[in-house]
N, C-alpha and C positions, 0 to 999 in steps of 0.2 A: 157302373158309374156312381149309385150311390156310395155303395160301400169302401170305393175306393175316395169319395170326398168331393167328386169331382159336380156332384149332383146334390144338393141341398133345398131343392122343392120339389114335389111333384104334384103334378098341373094336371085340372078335371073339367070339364065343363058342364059338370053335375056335382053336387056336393055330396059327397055319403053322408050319411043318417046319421046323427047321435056324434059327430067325429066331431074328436076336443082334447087343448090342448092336456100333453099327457097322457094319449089313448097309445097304446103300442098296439103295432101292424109287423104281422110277420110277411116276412115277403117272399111269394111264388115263384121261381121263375119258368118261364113256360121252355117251348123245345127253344134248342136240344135239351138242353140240363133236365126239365123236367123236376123240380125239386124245391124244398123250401130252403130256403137259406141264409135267413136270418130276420131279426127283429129292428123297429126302426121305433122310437118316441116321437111322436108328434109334437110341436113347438107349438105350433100356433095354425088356424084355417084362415083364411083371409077371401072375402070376393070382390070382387071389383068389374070395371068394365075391362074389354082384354087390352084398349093401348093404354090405359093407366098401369093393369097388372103388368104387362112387359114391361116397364118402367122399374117396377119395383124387383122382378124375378131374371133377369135379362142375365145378371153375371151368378145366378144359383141353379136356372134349372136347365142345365148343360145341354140348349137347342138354340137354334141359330133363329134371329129375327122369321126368315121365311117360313120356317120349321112352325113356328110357333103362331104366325100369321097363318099356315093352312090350317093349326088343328083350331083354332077359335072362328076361321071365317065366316062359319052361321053362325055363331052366338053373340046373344048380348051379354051375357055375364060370364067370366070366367072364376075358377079357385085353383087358393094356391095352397098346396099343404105343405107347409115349412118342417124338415125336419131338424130334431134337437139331439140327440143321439143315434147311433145305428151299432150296432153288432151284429159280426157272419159267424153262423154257428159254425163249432169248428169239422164237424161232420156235416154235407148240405142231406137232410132228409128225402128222399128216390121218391117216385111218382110210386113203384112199386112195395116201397114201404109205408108207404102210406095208406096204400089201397089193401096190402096184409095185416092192418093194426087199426086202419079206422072204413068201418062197415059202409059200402057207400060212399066213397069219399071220390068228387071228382073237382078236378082243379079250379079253382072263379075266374067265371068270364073279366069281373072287377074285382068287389068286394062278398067277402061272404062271413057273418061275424059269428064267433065262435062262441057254446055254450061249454059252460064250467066244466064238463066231463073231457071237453074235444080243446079244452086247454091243456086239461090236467095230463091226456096223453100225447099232445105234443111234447108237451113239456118233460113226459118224461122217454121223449122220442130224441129226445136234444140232453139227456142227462143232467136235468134241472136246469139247461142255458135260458132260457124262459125267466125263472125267477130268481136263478143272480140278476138276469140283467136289472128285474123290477126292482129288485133292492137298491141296486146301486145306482139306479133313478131315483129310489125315496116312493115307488109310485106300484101299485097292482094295481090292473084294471083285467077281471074277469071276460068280458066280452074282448079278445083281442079280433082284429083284421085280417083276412087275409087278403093279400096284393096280387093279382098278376104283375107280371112286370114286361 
C-alpha cells in the first residue's frame, strides 16, 4: 500500500526515538516476501489524541475508522508518521541475503536503527539505491530505519 500511494501515514502508538522529519526508513516486509524493499523519507511525526489523529490521517493511512478504533483503544495518545517520498528498490533484498552479507542479522519486531557500516552494506546491497534516493531528497541521514511492515 505504501509503495503503491495508496498509504501516506503510518500510525504507532509509541513514537520511535530520534525520528524526524527527513529521517529515511527502509522498509522490511515480513512473510511471505521476507525482504527489504525499499526506502521511504519521513515528512513530518505528529501526536495527538486518536479521535483528533483520525481526523486528520482518515483519508492517508489506508484503514477503515474500525480498524483504526481497535489499534488505539488503550491509548491516550496516538503518532502519525507522514510519509514524503517512498522508493521500491528495484531488486527486494531476501531474508537469506541478508543473513549471508550481514552477520547476525534478524528481521525488527518495529524499528531497529542502523549503524554507518550496516548502511553502508545495505546500500551496497541495493547497488547504491540507498543514496540516489538521499540525493534526490537533498537529504543523508546515517542512522536509517528499519520497518517491519
Amino acid at each position: 500500500m505504501i509503495f503503491e500511494g495508496d498509504k501516506r501515514v503510518e500510525l504507532r502508538r509509541v513514537r520511535p526515538r530520534h525520528l524526524n522529519s527527513g529521517d529515511l526508513l527502509l522498509v522490511y516486509v515480513t512473510s511471505p516476501e521476507q525482504a527489504l524493499v525499499g526506502l521511504i523519507e519521513v515528512e513530518k511525526v505528529i501526536e495527538m489524541v486518536p479521535e483528533q489523529l483520525w481526523q486528520v490521517v482518515k483519508d492517508k493511512a489506508g484503514i477503515t475508522y474500525a480498524e483504526f478504533h481497535k489499534y488505539y483503544e488503550k491509548s491516550a495518545t496516538g503518532f502519525a508518521i507522514f510519509l514524503k517520498e517512498t522508493s521500491k528498490f528495484n531488486e527486494p533484498i531476501k531474508l537469506k541475503q541478508l543473513r549471508e552479507n550481514w552477520s547476525n542479522f534478524q528481521p525488527p519486531q518495529c524499528y531497529k536503527y542502523l549503524k554507518d557500516g550496516e548502511v553502508n552494506l545495505v546500500n551496497s546491497m541495493t547497488h547504491d539505491e540507498i543514496l540516489s534516493f538521499s540525493k534526490k531528497s537533498k537529504y543523508y541521514q546515517t542512522e536509517l530505519l528499519l520497518q517491519s511492515q
